[in-house]
C-alpha positions as CSV (number, residue, x, y, z in Angstrom):
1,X,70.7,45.1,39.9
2,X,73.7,42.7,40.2
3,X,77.1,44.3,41.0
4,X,78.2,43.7,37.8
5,X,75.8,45.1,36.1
6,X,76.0,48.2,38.2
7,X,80.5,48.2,37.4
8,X,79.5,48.4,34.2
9,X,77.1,50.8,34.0
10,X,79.1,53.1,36.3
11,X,82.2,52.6,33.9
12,X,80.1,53.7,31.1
13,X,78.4,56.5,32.5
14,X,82.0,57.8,33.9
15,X,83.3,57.5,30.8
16,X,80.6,59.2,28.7
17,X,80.8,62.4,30.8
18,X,84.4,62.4,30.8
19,X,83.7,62.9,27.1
20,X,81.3,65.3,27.5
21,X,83.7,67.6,29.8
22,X,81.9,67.3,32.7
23,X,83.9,67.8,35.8
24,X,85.0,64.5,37.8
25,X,83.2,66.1,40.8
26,X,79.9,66.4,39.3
27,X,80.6,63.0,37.3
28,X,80.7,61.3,40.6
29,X,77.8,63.5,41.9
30,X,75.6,62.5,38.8
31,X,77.0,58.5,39.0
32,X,75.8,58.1,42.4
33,X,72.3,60.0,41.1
34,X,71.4,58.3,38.2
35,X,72.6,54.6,40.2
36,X,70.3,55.5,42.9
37,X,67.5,56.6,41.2
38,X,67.5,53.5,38.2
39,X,68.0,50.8,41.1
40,X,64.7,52.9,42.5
41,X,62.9,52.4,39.2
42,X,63.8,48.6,39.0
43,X,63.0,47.9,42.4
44,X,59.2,46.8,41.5
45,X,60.4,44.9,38.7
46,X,61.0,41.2,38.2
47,X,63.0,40.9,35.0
48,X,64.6,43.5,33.2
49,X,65.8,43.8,29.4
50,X,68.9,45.3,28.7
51,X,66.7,47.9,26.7
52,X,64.7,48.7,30.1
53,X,68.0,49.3,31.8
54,X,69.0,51.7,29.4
55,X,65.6,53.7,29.4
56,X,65.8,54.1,33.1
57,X,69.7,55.4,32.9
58,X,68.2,57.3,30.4
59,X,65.4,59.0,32.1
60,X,67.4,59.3,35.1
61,X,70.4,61.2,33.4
62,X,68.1,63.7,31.5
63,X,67.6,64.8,35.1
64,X,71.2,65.8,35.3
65,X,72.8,66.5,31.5
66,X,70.9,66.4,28.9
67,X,73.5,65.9,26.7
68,X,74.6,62.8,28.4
69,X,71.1,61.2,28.2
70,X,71.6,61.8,24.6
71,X,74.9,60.5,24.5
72,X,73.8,57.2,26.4
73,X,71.1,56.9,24.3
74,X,73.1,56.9,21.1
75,X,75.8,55.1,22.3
76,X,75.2,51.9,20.8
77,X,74.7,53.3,17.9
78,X,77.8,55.6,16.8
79,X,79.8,54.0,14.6
């Protein structure tokens, strides 16, 4: 994952909990979490879709928050 990429996707997930009410504490807990354990899943990978991306952030925040999974999985499509 490019640094960008990973701005971005810390940005997002930072601002989806902060909607959610979840503590700045355990926001930064759950950041560094769901980062580490997504660039662990895309390690063994060559190419990745923005769609795989987003099933690892996913799969990786269900861990934490349900709700936020939920809320990242829906996000492209509230309107």
């Amino acid at each position: 994952m490019d640094t960008a990429t990973e701005k971005t996707l810390i940005k997002d997930l930072k601002i989806n909990m902060k909607a959610l009410g979840i503590p700045a504490g355990s926001a930064e807990i759950f950041t560094e979490k769901i980062i580490s354990g997504v660039k662990k899943s895309i390690k063994s990978k060559n190419i990745i879709t923005e769609q795989d991306l987003n099933r690892f952030v996913i799969a990786e925040a269900k861990k934490y928050n349900t709700d936020l999974a939920y809320v990242y999985k829906i996000h492209d499509k509230i309107i």
